[in-house]
C-alpha positions as CSV (number, residue, x, y, z in Angstrom):
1,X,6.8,-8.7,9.2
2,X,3.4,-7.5,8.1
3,X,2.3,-7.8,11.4
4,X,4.8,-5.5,12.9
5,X,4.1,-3.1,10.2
6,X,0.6,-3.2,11.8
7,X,1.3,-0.4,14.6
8,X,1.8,3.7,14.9
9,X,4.9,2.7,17.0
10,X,7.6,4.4,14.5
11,X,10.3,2.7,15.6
12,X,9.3,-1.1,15.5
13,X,7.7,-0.2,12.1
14,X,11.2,1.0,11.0
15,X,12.8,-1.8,12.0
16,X,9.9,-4.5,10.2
17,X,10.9,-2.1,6.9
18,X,14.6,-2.4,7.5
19,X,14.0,-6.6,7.5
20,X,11.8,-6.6,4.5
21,X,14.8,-4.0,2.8
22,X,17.7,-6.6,4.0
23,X,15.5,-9.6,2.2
24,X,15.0,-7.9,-1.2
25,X,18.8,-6.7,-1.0
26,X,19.5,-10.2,-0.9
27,X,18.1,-11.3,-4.2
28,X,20.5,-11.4,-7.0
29,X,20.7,-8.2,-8.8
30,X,22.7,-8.5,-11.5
31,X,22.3,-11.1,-14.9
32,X,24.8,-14.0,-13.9
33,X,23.9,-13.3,-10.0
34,X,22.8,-16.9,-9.7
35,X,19.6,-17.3,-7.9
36,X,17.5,-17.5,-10.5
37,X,14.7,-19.9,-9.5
38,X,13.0,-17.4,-7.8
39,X,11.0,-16.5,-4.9
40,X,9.1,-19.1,-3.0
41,X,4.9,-18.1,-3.9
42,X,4.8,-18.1,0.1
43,X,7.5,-15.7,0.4
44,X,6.2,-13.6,-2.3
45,X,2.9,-13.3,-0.7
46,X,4.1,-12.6,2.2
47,X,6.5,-9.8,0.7
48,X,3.3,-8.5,-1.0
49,X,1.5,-8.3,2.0
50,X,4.6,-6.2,4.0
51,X,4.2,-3.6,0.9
52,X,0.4,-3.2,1.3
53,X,0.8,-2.4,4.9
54,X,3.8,0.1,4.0
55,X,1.4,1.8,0.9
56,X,-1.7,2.2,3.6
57,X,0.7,4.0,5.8
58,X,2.5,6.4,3.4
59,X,0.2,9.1,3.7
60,X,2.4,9.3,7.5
61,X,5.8,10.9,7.1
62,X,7.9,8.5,9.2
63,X,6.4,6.1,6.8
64,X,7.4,7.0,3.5
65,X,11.4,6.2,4.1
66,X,10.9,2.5,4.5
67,X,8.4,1.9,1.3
68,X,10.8,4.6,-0.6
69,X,14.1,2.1,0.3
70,X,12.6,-0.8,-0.8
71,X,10.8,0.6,-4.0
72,X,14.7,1.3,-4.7
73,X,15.6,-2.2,-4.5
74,X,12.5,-3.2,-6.8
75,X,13.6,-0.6,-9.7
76,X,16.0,-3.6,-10.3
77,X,14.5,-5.8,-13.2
78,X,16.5,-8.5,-12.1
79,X,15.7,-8.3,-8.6
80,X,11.9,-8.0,-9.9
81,X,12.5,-11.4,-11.9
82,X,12.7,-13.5,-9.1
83,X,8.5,-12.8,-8.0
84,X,7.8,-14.8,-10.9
85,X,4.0,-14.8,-11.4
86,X,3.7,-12.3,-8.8
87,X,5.9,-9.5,-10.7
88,X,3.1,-7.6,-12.7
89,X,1.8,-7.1,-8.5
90,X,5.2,-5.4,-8.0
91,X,5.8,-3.7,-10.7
92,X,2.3,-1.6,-10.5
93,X,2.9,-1.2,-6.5
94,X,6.3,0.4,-7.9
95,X,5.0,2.7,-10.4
96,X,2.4,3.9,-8.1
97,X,4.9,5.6,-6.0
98,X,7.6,6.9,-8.4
C-alpha cells in the first residue's frame, strides 16, 4: 500500500488510505475483542511505512482526510495494543497530528 501512496494521483492515493483505514478497523477495539496477540512485526512495519508516506503528503489538502481517518482509528488504546513493540512509533505519529 505504501507504494500506491507513492503518487500525486488523488484518487489511487485515496483508495491505498481507504485499505490501510479498513485494516486498522479490523483490529479489535474493545477489552474482550479477542485478537489480542497482536500485529505481525511485518505487518506493523509495513503499516508504519503507509503512515510515513501519508505524514510527507499532508502538507496537500486531498491528503489530510486519509491520515485524519486513520489517526481516528489509532486514538483507540486498544486498537494501539495490538503494534506491540512498535506502539511508542504510533503513538508519537498520533500526537503529531492532533
Amino acid at each position: 500500500m505504501a507504494q500506491l501512496m507513492r503518487t500525486d494521483d488523488t484518487f489511487q492515493y485515496a483508495k491505498a488510505g481507504k485499505q490501510l483505514l479498513l485494516v486498522l478497523e479490523a483490529l479489535p477495539g474493545n477489552p474482550g475483542g479477542g485478537g489480542g496477540e497482536g500485529v505481525h512485526a511485518s505487518m506493523g512495519d509495513a503499516m508504519m511505512a503507509c503512515l510515513s508516506v501519508m505524514e510527507s503528503k499532508y502538507t496537500f489538502a486531498w491528503a489530510r482526510a486519509p491520515l485524519d481517518m486513520c489517526i481516528k482509528e489509532l486514538i483507540n488504546p486498544f486498537k494501539r495494543k495490538h503494534f506491540g513493540p512498535l506502539q511508542p512509533k504510533v503513538i508519537y505519529r498520533m500526537c503529531s497530528h492532533l
